[in-house]
DOFITI-734312 format. One record per residue: residue number from 1; x, y negated, z of N, C-alpha, C in turn. Coordinates in steps of 0.05 Angstrom, whole numbers. Each point is the difference from the previous one (the first is absolute). Example, Ala and Ser with C-alpha at 12.3 -4.5 7.8 and 13.67 -1.06 7.14 Angstrom:
- 1 / 264 / 114 / 156 / -18 / -24 / 0 / 18 / -24 / 0 $
- 2 / -7 / -21 / -14 / 16 / -24 / 1 / -15 / -22 / 14 $
//
This chain:
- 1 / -24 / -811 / 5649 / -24 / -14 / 6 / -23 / 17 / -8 $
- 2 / -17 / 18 / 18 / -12 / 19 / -4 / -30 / -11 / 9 $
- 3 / -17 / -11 / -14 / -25 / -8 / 10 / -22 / 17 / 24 $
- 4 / -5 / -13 / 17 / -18 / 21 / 18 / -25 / 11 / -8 $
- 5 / -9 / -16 / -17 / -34 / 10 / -9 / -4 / 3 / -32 $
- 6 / -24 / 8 / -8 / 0 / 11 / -25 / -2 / -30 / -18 $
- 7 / 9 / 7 / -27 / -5 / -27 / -14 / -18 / -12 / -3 $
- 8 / -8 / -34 / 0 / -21 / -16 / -6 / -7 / 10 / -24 $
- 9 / 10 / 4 / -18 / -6 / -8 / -38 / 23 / 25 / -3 $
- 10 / -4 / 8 / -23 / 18 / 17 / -14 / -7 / -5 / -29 $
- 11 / 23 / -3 / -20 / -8 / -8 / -29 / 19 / 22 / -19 $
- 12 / 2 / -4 / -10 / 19 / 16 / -32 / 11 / -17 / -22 $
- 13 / 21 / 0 / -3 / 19 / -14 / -29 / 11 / 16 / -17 $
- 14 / -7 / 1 / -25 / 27 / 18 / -15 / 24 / -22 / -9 $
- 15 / 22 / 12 / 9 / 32 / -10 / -19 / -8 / -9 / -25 $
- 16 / 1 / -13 / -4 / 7 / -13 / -30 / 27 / -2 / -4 $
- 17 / 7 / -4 / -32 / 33 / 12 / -12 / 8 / -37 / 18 $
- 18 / -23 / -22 / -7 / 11 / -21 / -1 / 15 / -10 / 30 $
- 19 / -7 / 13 / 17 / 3 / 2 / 32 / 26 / 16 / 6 $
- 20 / 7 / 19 / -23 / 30 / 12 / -1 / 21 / -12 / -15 $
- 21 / 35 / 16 / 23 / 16 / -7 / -23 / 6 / 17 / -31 $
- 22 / 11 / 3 / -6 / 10 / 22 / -19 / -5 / 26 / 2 $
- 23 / 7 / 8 / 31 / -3 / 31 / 11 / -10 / -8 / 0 $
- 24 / -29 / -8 / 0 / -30 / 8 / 14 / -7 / 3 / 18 $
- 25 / 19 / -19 / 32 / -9 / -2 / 24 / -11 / -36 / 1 $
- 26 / -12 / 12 / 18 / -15 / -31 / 14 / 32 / -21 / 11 $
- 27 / -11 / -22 / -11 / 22 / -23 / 3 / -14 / -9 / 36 $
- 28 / 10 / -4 / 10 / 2 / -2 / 23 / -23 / -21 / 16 $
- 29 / 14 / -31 / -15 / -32 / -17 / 1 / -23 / 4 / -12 $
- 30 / -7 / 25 / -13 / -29 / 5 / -8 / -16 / 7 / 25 $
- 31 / 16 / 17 / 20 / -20 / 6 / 22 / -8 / -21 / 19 $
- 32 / 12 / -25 / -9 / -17 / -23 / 13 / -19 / -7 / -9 $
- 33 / -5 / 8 / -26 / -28 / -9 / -20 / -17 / 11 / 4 $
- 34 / 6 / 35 / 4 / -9 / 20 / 15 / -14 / -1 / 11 $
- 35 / 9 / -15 / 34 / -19 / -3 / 22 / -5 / -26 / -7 $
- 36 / -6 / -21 / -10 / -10 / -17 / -9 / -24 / -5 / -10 $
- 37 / 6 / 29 / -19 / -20 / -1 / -17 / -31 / 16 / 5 $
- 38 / 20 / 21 / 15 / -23 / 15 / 29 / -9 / -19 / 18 $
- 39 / 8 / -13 / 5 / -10 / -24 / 29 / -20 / -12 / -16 $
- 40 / -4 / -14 / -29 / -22 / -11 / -7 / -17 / 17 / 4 $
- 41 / 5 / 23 / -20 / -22 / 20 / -3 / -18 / 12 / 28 $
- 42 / 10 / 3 / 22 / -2 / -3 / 21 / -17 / -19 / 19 $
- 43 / 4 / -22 / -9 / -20 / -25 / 8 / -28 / -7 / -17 $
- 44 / 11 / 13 / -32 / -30 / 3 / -9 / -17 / 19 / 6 $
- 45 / 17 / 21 / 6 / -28 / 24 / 12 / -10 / -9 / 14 $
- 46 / -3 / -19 / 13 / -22 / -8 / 16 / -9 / -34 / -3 $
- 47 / 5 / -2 / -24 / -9 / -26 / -12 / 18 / -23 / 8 $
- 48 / 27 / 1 / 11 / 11 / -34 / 6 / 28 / 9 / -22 $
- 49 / 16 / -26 / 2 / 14 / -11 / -17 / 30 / -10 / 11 $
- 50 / 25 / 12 / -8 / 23 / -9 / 3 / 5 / -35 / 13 $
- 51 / -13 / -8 / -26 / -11 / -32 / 0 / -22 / -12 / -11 $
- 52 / -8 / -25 / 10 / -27 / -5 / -15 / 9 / -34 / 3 $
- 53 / -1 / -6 / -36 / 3 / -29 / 13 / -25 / -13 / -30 $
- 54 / 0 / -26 / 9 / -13 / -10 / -22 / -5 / -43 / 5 $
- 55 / 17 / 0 / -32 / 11 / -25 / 5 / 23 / -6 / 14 $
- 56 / 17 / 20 / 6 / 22 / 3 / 6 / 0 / 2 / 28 $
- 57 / -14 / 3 / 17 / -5 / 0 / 32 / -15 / 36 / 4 $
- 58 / 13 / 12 / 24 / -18 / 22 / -3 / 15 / 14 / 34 $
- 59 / -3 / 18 / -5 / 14 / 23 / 24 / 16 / 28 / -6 $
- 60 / 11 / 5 / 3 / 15 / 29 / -11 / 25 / 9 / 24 $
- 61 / 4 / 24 / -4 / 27 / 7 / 10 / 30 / -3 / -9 $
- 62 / 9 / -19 / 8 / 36 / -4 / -10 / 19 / 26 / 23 $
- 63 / 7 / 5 / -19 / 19 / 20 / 12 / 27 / -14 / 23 $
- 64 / 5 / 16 / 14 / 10 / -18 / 28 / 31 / 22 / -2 $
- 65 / -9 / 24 / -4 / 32 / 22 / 2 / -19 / 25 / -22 $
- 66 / 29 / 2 / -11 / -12 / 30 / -12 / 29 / 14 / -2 $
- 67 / -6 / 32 / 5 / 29 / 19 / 9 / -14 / 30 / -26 $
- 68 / 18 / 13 / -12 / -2 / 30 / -7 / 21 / 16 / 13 $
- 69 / 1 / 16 / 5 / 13 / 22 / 6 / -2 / 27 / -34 $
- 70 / 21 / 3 / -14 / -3 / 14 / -11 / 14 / 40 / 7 $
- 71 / -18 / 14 / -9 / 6 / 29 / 12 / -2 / 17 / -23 $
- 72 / -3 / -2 / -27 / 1 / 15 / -14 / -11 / -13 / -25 $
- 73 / 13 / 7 / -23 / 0 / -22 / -29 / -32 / 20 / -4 $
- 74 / -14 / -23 / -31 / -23 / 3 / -8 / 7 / -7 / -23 $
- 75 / -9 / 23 / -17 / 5 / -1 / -36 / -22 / -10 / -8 $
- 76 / 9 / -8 / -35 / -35 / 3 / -21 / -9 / 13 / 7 $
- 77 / -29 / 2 / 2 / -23 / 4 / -7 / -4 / 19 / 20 $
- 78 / 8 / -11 / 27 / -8 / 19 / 31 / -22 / -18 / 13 $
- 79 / -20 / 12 / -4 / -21 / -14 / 25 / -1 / -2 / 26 $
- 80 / 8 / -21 / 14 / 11 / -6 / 22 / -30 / 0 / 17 $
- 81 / -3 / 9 / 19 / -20 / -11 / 22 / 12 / -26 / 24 $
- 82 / -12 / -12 / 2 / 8 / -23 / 17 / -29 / -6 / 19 $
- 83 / 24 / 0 / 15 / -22 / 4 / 33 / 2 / -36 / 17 $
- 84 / -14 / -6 / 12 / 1 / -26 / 14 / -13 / 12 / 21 $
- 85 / 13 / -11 / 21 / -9 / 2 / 29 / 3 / -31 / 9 $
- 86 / -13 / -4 / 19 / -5 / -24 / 8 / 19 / 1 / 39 $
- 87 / 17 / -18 / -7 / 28 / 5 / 14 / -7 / -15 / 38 $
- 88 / -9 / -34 / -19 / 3 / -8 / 25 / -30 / -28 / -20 $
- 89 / -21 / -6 / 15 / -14 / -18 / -2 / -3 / -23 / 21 $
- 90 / 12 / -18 / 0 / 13 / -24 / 17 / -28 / -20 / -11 $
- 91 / 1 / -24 / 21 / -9 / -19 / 5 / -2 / -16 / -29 $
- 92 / 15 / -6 / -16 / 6 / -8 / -22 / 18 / 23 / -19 $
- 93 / 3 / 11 / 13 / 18 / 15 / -23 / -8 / 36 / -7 $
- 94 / 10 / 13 / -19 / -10 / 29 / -6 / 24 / 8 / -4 $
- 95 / 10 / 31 / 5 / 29 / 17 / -12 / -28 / 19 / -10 $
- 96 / 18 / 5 / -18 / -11 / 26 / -14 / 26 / 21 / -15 $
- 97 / -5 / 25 / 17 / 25 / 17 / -7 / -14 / 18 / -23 $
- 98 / 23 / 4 / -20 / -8 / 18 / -23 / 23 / 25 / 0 $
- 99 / -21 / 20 / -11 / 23 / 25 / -8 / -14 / 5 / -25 $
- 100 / 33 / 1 / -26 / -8 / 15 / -18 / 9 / 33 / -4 $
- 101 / -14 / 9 / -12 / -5 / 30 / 0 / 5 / 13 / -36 $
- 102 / 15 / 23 / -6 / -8 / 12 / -11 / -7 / 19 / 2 $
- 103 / -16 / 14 / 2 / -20 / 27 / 13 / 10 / -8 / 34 $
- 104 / 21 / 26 / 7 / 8 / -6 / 27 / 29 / -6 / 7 $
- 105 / 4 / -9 / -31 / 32 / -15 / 15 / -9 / -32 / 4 $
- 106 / 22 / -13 / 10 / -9 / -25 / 16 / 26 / -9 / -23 $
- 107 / -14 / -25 / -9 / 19 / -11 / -25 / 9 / -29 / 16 $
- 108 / -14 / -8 / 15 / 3 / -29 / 9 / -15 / -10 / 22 $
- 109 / 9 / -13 / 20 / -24 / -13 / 21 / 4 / -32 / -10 $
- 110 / -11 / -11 / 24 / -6 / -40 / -5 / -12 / -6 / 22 $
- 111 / 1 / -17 / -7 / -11 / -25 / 32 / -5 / -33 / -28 $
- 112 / -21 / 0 / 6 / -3 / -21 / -1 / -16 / -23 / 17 $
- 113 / 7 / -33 / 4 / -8 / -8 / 32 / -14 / -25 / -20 $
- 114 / -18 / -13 / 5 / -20 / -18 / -15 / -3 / -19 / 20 $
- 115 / -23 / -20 / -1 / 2 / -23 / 21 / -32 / -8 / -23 $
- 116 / -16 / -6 / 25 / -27 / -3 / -28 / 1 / -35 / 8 $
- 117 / 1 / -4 / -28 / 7 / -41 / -2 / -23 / -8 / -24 $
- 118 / -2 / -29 / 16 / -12 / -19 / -22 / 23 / -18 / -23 $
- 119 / -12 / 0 / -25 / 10 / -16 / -13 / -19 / -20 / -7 $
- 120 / 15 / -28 / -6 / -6 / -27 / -5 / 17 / -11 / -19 $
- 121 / -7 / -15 / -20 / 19 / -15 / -13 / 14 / -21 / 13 $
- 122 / 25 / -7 / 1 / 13 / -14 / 17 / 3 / 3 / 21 $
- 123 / -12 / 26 / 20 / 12 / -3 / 23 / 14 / 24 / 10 $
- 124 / 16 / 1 / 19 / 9 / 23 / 10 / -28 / 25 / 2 $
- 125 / 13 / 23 / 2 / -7 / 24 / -3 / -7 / 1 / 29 $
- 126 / -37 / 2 / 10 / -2 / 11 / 22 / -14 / 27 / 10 $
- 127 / 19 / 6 / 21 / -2 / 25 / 18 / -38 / -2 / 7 $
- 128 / -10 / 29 / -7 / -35 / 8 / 17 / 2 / 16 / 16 $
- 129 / -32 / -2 / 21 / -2 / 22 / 10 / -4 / 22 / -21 $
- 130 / 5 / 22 / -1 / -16 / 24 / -21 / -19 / -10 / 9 $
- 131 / -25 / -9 / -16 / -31 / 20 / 3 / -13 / 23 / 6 $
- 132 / -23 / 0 / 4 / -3 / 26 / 11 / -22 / 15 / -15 $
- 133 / 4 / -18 / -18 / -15 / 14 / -32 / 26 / 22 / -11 $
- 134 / 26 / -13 / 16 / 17 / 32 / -11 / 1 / 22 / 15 $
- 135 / -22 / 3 / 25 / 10 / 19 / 19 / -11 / 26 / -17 $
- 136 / -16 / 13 / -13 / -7 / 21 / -16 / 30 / 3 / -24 $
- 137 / 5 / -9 / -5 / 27 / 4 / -8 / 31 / 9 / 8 $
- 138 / 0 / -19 / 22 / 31 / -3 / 8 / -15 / 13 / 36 $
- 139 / -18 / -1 / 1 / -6 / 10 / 39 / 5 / -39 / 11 $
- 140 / -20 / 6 / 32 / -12 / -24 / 8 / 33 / -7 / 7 $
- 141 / 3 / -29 / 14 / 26 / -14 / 15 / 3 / 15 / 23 $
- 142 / 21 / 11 / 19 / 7 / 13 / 18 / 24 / -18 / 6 $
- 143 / -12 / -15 / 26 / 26 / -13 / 15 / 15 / 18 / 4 $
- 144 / 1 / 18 / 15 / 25 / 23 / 3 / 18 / 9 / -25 $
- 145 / -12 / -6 / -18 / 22 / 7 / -23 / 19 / -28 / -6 $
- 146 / -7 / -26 / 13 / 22 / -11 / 4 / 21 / -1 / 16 $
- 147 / -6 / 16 / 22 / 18 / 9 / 18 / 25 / 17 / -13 $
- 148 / -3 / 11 / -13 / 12 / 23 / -17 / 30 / -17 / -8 $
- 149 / 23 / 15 / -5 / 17 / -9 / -8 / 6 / 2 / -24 $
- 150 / -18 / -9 / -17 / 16 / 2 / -30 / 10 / -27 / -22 $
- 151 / 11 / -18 / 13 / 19 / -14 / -3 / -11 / -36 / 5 $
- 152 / 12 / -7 / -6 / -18 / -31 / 1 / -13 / -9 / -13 $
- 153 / -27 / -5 / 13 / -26 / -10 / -16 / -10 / -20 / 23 $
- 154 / -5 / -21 / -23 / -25 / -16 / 11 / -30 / 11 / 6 $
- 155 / -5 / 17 / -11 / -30 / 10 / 5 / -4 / 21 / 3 $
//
């Protein structure tokens, strides 16, 4: 899964011991925290928010699929670069592909697929259009990118 264009965001992490096992490689589900944790950082560079609620009602992204591909282990105290490209921006929904990096080996890719929803107390979880206060972020809506085959989506 080789992205076509240069990255949206690019950030930096160092390994922590607490993120390893014994040897001193990366435990496997940390690189979901990884791009997780890049995807916030990512939405604040330009001022918005994973979620925003208040009083328990708000809007945020719930994760819909998330995949790694791992290609090469990551020890303590290696500063990883982590890249986000912006995969597929749907009607309601965002993919955002990540590669992590140490210098120029490739330690790990990702996919993660979002769905931007309202929350309410008591009621089901509903599906939005994105806004278009996210198009400086994520790029404007492109019907043709729903045409695209990358797997089943509502939006």
């Amino acid at each position: 899964m080789e992205p076509a264009t240069e990255p949206r965001f690019v950030t930096t992490r160092r390994v922590e011991f607490v993120d390893t096992d014994m040897a001193g490689i990366v435990h496997f589900s940390n690189f979901f925290r990884y791009m997780e944790t890049a995807e916030a950082e990512f939405f604040r560079s330009q001022g918005h928010s994973l979620a925003s609620t208040k009083n328990g009602s708000g809007v945020g992204w719930p994760r819909v699929a998330a995949s790694a591909s791992f290609k090469a282990p990551a020890y303590h105290n290696d500063v990883l670069e982590i890249r986000i490209y912006v995969r597929r921006r749907g009607f309601k929904s965002l993919t955002l592909q990540f590669e992590i990096r140490r210098g120029e080996t490739l330690i790990a890719t990702g996919q993660v697929k979002t769905a931007y929803c309202r929350f309410r107390p008591d009621q089901p979880i509903e599906s939005l259009e994105i806004p278009a206060t996210f198009d400086s972020l994520i790029g404007p809506y492109d019907p043709a990118a729903d045409k695209e085959p990358v797997g089943k989506d509502e939006g």
